[in-house]
N, C-alpha and C positions, 0 to 999 in steps of 0.2 A: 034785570040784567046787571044792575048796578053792582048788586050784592056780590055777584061772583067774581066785580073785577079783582078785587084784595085776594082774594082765593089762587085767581089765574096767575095774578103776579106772580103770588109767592110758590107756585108751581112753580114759573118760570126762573124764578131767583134758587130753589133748591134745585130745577135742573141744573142751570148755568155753575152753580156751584161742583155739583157732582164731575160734570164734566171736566171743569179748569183743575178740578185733584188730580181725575185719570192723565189727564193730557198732563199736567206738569207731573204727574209722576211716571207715564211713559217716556219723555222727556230727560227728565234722572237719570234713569236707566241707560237710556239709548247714549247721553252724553258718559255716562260712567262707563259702559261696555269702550266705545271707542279710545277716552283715554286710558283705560286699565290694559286694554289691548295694544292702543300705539307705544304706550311709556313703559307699561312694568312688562309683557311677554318681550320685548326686545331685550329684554336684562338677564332674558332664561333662550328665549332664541337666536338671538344676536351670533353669537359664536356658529350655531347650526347655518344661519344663510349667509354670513362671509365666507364659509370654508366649503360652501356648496351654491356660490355665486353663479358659477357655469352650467347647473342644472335648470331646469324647466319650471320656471314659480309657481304651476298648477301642479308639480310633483309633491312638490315640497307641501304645497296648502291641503292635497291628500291626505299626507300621514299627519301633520299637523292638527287637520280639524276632526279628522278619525278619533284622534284619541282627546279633545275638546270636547265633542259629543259626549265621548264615549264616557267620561268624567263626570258631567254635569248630569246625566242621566242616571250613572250607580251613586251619585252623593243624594239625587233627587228620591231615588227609590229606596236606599237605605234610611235616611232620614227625615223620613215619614212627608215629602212632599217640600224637605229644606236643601237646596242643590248647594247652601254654603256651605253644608258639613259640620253646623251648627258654634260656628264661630260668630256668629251673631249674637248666641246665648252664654256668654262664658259667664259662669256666677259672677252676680255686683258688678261684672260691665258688660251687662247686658245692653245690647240696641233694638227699643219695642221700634214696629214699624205702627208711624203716625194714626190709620185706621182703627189698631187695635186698643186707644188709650179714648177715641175722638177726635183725634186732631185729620187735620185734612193738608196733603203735599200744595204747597203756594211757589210762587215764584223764586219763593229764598229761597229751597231745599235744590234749583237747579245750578246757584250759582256754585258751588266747590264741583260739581265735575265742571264745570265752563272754564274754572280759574285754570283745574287739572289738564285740558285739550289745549289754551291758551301756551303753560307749561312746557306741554311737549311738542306743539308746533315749534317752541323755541327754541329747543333741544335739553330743555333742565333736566335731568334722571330724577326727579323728585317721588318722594314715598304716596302711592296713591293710599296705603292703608290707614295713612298719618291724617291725609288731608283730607279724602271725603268721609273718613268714617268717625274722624276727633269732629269736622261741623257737623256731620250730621246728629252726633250725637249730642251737641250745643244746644241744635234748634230743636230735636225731639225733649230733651228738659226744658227748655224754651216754652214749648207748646204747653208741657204738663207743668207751670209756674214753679218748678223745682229748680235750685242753685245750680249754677252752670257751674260750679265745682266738680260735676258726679264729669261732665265733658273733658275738663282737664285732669282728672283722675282716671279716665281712661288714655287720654295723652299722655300722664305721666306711666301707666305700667304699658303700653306699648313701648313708646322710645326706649325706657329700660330693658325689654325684652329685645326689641330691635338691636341698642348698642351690643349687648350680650351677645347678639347671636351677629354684628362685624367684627368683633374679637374672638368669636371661636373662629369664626371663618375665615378669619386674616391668619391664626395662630396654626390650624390646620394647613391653609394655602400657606404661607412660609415653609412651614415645616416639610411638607410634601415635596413641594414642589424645589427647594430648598437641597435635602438629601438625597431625592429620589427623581423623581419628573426631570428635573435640570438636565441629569444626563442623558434622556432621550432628546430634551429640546435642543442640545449642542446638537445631537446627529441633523434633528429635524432642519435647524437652523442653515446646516452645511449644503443640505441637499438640492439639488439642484429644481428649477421651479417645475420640469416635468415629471419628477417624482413626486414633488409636492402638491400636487395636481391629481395625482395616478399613484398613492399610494400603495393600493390593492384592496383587493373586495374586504378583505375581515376588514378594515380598519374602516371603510365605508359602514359595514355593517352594525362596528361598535358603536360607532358617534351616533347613527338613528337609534342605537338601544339607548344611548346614554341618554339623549334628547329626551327619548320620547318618556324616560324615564323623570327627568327633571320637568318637562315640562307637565306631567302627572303631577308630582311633588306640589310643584308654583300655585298651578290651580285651586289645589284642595287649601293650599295659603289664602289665596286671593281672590277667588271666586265672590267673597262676602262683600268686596267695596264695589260689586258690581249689583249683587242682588241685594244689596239693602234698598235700594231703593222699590223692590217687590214683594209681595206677603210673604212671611215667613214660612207658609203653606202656599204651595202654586198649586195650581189646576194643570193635569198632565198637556192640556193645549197649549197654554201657555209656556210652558215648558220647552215644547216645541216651537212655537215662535220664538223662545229666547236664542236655542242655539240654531236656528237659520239666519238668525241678523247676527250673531256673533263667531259664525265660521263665514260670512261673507264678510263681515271688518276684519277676519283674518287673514282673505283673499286678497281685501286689498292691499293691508301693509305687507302681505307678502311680496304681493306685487311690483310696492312701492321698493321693495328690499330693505324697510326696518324705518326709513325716515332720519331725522336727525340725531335721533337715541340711538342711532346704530354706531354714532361716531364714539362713542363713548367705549365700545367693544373695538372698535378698529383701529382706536389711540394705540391698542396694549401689544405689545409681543405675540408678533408669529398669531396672531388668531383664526388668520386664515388659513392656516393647516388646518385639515383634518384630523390628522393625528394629535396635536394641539388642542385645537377643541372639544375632542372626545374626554380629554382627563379635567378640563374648565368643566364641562356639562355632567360630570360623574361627581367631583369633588362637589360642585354646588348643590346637586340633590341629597347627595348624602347627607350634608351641613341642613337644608330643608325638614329630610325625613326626620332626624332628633327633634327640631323640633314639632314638629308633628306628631312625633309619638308623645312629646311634650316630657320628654326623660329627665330635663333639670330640676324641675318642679319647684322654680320659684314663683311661678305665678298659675292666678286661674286656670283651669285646664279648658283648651281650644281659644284662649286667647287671642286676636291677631297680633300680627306684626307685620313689619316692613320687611318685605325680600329685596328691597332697593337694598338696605344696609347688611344685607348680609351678601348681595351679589360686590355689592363695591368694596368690602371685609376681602372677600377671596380674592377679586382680582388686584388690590392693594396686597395682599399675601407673595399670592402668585408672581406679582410685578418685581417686588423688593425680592424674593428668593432665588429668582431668576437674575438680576441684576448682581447678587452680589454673588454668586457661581459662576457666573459666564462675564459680569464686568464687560457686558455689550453696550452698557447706557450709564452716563456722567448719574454722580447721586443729586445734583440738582436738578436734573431731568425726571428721573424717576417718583422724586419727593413730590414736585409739582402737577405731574400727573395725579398724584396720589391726593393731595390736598384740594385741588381744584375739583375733583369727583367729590368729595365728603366735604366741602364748602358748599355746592350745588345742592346736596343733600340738607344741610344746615340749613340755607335760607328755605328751601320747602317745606321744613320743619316749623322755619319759624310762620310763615306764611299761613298752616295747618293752624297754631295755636292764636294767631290772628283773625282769621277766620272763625272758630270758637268765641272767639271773645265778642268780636262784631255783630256777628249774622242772627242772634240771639236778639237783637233790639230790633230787626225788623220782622220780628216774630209776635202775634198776638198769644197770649195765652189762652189753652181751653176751659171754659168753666169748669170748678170741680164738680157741680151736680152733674155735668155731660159724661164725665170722666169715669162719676160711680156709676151711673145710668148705663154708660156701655160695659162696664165691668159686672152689672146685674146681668146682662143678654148677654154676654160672649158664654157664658158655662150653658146656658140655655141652647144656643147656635151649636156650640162641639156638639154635644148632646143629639141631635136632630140629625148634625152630619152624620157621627158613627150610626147611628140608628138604619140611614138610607147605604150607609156601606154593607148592613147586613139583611 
């Protein structure tokens, strides 16, 4: 009987391992869904639940998680079992998920969403794309004994893409809103609070298209700081567990009516129009959809970036073009608003490349013979899989 104890142990030592992966990497997950959901959909729905604050918050969680499903499920089935939209793989900043190299999810891989919840319990708008997806991809070179430079090379072409795209979208919202918008938001401005309340059905109508239009756009951005922490391939069960825990965390911050991040929408002019919010919620998918289609082509195609900096781009746009047309608001009022959002941003940023730099040293590395050894079986395992698909 002796013989078998060594045996048993090390059963029990390769279960208990297996386990503490899953769990810390369901864990991941669940902590990234909730802050990607409290911090960054408040920067794309923010405007839709101040200007529909007197509606029914299960109305609202309706059409909201309708088209949340409905996302996560055509990005799943289009790409081949990857609900990010394959913003995970953009050539050379690619992010392997830790399984597929041998590495296994530890305790480190749950602190950057914890720091991100931490964040936005506190009201920061900070870039969730910056923060969990520049550590995670610190600790996944981490794991594979490779220079934590490939981490900060993908921090450096996100942020550039990122700033890029709060100067189209501030250059855009100025201009627009500037020439054209302004003069609707004088009438808007004028109107009295029960028209502003009761604008009429089309203009109700337009803001749910606008919404639900942008909030399509966000997702197919953002969805990847939430599923990196899942196979790059889901199982369609899994799938379905994903989005029942993440249109109930959209119940509740609906519930909640946005949380602290909300204030950040409700600092700015007039957001709680209707009417107002509809061209905030048009102008910022538009600015999304470019890049999406990825039309500049300075960088990898499906890249991420930060929709924090291109949401604070527009409403920094929006804010100055509006103020200097209507001269409703002192320029030191206007500035401050303006700089205190993109300082918030800044320290997240800097927090993202801190975390990069740290999280890395409590990270073991994988042996390279593990590394070739699961790279011998993974072509073997595809192999098996398409086999049982036909």
């Amino acid at each position: 009987m002796l013989g078998y104890r060594p045996i048993f142990s090390g059963f029990l030592i390769l279960a208990d391992l297996i386990f503490m992966n899953e769990l810390f990497m369901i864990v991941g997950f669940a902590l990234a869904a909730y802050a990607v959901v409290a911090n960054d959909s408040i920067q794309t729905l923010g405007t839709f639940l101040s200007s529909n604050a007197k509606r029914p918050w299960w109305f609202l969680w309706i059409w909201v998680s309708g088209i949340l499903a409905l996302t996560i499920l055509i990005g799943w089935s289009l790409n081949d079992g990857d609900p990010a939209f394959g913003r995970l793989g953009a050539e050379g900043k690619n992010i392997p998920f830790p399984n597929d190299y041998g590495g296994v999810f530890t305790w480190v891989f749950v602190l950057p969403p914890l720091v991100l919840v931490i964040f936005t319990r506190i009201g920061i708008p900070v870039s969730t794309s910056l923060l969990v997806l520049t550590a995670f991809k610190g600790l996944v070179v981490a794991q594979q004994g490779k220079d934590g430079k490939e981490a900060l090379g993908l921090f450096k072409s996100m942020m550039e893409k990122s700033l890029f795209g709060y100067l189209i979208a501030f250059v855009l919202g100025l201009a627009v809103f500037f020439l054209v918008i302004s003069v609707f938001e004088r009438r808007f401005m004028k109107d009295s609070d029960e028209v502003k309340s009761n604008p009429g059905k089309h203009w109700v109508y337009f803001q749910w298209c606008s919404t639900g239009f942008l909030w399509w756009m966000w997702l197919v951005q953002d969805l990847a700081n939430i599923f990196a922490y899942l196979p790059r391939q889901i199982e369609f069960v899994w799938i379905l567990v994903a989005v029942v825990g993440m249109v109930l965390l959209q119940g509740y911050l609906i519930f909640q009516r946005g949380g602290k991040i909300q204030r950040v929408v409700l600092a700015k002019t007039n957001t709680v129009d209707v009417r107002s919010a509809t061209f905030i919620d048009l102008l910022y998918g538009v600015v999304l959809l470019l890049f999406y289609k990825d039309i500049f082509g300075f960088w990898p195609d499906k890249l991420p970036m930060s929709t924090t900096w291109v949401f604070l781009g527009m409403l920094a746009g929006r804010e100055i073009g509006i103020a200097l047309r209507l001269r409703h608001r002192g320029k030191k009022h206007v500035a401050r608003l303006v700089l205190m959002d993109a300082g918030k941003a800044f320290a997240g940023s800097l927090v993202a490349v801190g975390l990069a730099f740290a999280l890395p040293y409590l990270i073991t590395a994988v042996p390279k013979e593990k590394q070739e050894e699961v790279k011998r079986e993974r072509p073997a395992a595809e192999l098996r899989v398409r086999s049982d698909d036909w």
